[in-house]
C-alpha positions in Angstrom: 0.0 0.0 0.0 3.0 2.5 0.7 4.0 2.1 -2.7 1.3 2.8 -4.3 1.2 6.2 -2.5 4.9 6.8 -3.9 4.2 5.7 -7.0 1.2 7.5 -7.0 2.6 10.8 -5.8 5.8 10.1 -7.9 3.3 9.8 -11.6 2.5 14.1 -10.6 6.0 15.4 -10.3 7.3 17.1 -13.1 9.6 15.2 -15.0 12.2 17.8 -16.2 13.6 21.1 -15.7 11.5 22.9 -17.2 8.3 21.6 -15.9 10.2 22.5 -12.5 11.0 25.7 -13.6 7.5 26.4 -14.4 5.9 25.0 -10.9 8.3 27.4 -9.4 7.8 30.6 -11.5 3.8 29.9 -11.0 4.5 29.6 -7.4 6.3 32.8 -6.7 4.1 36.3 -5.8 6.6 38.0 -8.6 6.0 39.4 -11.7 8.6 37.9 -14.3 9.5 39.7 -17.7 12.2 39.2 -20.0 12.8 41.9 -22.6 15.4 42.4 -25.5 17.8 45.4 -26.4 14.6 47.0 -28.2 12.9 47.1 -25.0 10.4 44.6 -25.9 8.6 41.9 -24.1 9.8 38.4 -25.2 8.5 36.6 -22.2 6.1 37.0 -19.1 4.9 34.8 -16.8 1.0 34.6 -15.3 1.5 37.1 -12.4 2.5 39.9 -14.8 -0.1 39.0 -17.6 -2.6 38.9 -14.5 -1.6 42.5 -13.2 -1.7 44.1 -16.2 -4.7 43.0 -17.0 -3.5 41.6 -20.9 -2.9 38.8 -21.7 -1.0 39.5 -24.7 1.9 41.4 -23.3 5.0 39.7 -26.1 5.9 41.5 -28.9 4.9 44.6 -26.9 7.5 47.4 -25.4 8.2 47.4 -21.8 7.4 51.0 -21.3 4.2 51.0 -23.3 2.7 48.1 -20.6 3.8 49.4 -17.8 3.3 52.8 -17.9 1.7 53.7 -21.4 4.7 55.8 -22.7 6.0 55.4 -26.2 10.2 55.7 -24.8 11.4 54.6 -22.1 11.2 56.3 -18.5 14.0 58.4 -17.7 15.4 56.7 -14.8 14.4 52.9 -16.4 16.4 50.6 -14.7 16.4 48.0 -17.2 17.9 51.1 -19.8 20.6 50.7 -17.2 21.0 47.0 -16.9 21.9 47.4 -20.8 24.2 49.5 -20.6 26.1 48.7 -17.9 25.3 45.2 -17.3 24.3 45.8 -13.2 21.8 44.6 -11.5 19.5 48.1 -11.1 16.4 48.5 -9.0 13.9 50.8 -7.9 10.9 51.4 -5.8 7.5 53.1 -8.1 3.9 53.7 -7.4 2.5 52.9 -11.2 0.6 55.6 -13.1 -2.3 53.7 -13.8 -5.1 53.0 -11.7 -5.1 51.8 -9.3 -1.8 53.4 -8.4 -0.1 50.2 -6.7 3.4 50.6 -5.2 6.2 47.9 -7.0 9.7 47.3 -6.6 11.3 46.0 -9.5 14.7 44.9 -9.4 16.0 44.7 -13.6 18.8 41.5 -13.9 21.2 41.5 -17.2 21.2 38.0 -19.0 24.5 37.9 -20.4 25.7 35.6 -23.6 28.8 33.9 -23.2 31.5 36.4 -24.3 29.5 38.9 -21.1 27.2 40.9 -23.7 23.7 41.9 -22.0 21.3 39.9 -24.4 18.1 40.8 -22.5 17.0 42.1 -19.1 14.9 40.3 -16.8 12.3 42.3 -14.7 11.5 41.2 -11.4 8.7 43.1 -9.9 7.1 42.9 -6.5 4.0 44.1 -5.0 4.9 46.2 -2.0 1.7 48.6 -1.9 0.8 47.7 1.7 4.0 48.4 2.6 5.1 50.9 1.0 1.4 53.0 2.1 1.8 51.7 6.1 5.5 53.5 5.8 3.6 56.3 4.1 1.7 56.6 6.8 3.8 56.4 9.8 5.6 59.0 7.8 3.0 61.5 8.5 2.0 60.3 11.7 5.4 61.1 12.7 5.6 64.3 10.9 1.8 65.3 12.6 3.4 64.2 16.0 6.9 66.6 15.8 4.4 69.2 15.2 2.4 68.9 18.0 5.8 68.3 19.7 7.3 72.0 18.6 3.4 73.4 19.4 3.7 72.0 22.7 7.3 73.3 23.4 6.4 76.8 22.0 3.5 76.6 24.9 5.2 76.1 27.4 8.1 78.4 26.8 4.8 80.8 26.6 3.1 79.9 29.8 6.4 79.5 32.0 7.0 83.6 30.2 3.8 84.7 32.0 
């Protein structure tokens, strides 16, 4: 009976790399894209097609999915990765609705002789993060105000 369970349990593993590499990919809470020196999509896994709602995203420029531009942001990290073949990243709250905080960390794919053939785009979801720091932020800046406001008081009151 035990081996039946292995055997079983054994028949739904993946059986090579890349079905492994795809049960990981579809695991992970990361938005995957890899794009060529022309700055367009060749690849994207489920999470990215998902949170840009299209489905379609290959064949497409980076730039124009993301954030609807026709060139490239100024401060694109994956315009960086190409030229100087380092790992770039960044932290963004995206243009279009709804506005969702990502970090998005751009990693050079080099051929064998070190050329950057393509870039690949990991981006992570960090809205709730990135808004509860947001808001402690303020909460702190609302709470050194009320700290001066107090001070100022009291220097006032101990005056009279």
């Amino acid at each position: 009976m035990g081996e039946t369970l292995n055997i079983k349990q054994a028949a739904k593993q993946p059986h090579d790399d890349k079905e492994w590499l795809k049960l990981i990919i579809s695991a992970l809470n990361t938005g995957l894209v890899l794009i060529d020196p022309d700055m367009t999509v060749v690849w994207a896994n489920d999470i990215t097609k998902k949170w840009f709602s299209d489905p379609n995203l290959v064949g497409k420029k980076c730039f124009d999915v993301a954030e609807n531009r026709t060139t490239p942001c100024e401060d694109c990290q994956v315009v960086a990765a190409f030229k100087d073949g380092e790992i770039h990243e960044r932290e963004f709250q995206n243009i279009q609705p709804p506005k969702l905080w990502f970090k998005v960390i751009a990693m050079p794919v080099k051929d064998q002789e070190g050329r950057v053939i393509y870039v690949l785009e990991a981006t992570s979801d960090i809205d709730d993060r990135k808004r509860a720091e947001i808001a402690r932020d303020q909460a702190l800046k609302e709470l050194e105000a009320l700290k001066k406001k107090l001070e100022e008081e009291n220097v006032y009151l101990k005056s009279e």
